[in-house]
C-alpha atoms as one frame of an Amber mdcrd trajectory, in Angstrom:
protein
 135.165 130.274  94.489 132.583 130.046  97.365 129.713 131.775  94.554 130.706
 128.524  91.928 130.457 126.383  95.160 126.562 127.409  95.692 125.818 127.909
  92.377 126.602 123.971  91.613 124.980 123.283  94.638 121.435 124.980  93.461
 121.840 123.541  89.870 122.358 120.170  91.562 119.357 120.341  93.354 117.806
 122.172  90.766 118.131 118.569  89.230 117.467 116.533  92.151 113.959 118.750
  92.374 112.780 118.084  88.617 113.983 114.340  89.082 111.210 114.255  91.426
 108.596 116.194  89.577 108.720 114.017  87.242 107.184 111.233  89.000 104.102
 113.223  89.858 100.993 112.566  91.845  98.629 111.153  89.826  98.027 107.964
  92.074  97.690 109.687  95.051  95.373 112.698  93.520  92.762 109.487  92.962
  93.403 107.833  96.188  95.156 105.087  94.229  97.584 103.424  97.407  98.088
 100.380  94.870  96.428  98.025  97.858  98.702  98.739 100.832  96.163 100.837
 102.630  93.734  98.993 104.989  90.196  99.560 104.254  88.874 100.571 107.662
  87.600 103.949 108.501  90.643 104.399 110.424  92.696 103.820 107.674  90.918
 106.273 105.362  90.844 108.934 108.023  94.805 108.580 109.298  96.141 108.686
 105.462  94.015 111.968 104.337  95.062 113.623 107.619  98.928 112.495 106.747
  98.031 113.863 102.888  96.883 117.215 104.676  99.654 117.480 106.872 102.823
 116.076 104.870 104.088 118.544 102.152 106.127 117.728  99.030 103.731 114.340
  98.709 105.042 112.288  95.621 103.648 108.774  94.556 107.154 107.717  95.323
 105.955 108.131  99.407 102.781 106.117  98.364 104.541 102.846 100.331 105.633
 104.945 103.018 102.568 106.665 104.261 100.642 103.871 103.998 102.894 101.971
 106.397 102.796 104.868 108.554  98.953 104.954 108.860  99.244 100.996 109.048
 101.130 101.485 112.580  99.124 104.257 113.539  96.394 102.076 113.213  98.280
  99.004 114.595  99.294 101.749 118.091  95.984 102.580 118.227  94.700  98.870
 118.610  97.404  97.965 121.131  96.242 101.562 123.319  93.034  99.886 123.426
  94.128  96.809 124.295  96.587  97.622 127.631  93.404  98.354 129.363  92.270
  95.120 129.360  95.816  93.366 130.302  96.061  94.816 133.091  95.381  92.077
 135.054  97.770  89.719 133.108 101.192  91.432 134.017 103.537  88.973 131.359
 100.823  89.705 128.607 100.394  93.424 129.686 104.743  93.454 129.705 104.839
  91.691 126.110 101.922  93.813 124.312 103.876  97.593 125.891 107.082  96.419
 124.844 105.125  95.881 121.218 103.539  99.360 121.447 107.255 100.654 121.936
 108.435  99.432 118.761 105.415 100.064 117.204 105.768 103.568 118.193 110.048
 103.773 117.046 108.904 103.298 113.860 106.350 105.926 113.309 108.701 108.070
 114.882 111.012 107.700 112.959 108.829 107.841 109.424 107.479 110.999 111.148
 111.011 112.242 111.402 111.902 111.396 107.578 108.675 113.600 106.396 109.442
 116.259 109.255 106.402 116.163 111.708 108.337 116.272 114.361 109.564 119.883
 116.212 113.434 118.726 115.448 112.988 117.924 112.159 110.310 120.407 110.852
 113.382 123.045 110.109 114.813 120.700 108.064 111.776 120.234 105.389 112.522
 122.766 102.264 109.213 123.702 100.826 109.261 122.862  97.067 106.845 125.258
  95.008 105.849 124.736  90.986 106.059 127.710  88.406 102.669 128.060  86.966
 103.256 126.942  83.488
């Protein structure tokens, strides 16, 4: 019984794994991020780092790595910005309690794609048959 259990299992994610093939990566193979990326520098650098260092990338993430490297971005602006509040203890109070949101939610997009030490057992590795 436990051998029909697994062997369901696999074919069911055999399935789940050529669902997602399917969509392929042609937009992101020519840097197509449909107009959600910012154009900065910073932008361009942050999302072909993330490309480098996610694995599995679809164009389904396309939305979702963009919006990470958006609040990277956005982070990196309020860093530079604390500096200069210093002085101003309310504004210095409202802009960190900013940055802490800011950074929940790229933790916890960098937990969904694994890049974080107690998630990065969890990503399965998902390698194409040369056809």
């Amino acid at each position: 019984m436990e051998v029909k259990y697994n062997s369901t299992k696999q074919a069911k994610e055999n399935e789940i794994q050529d669902l997602w093939s399917v969509i392929g990566t042609e937009n992101l193979e020519s840097n197509n991020f449909l107009g959600i990326l910012g154009d900065t520098e910073e932008h361009l650098a942050i999302i072909e780092f993330l490309c480098s260092v996610i694995p599995n990338l679809l164009d389904s993430d396309i939305i979702q790595i963009c919006l990470l490297s958006n609040l990277i971005v956005e982070y990196n602006y309020l860093n530079s910005q604390m500096e200069a509040l210093k002085d101003d203890l309310q504004m210095y109070i409202r802009t960190m309690k900013i940055k802490n949101e800011v950074a929940t939610k790229i933790d916890s997009i960098c937990r969904n794609y694994g890049l974080t030490p107690s998630t990065r057992a969890k990503v399965t590795p998902i390698f194409k048959e040369d056809e």
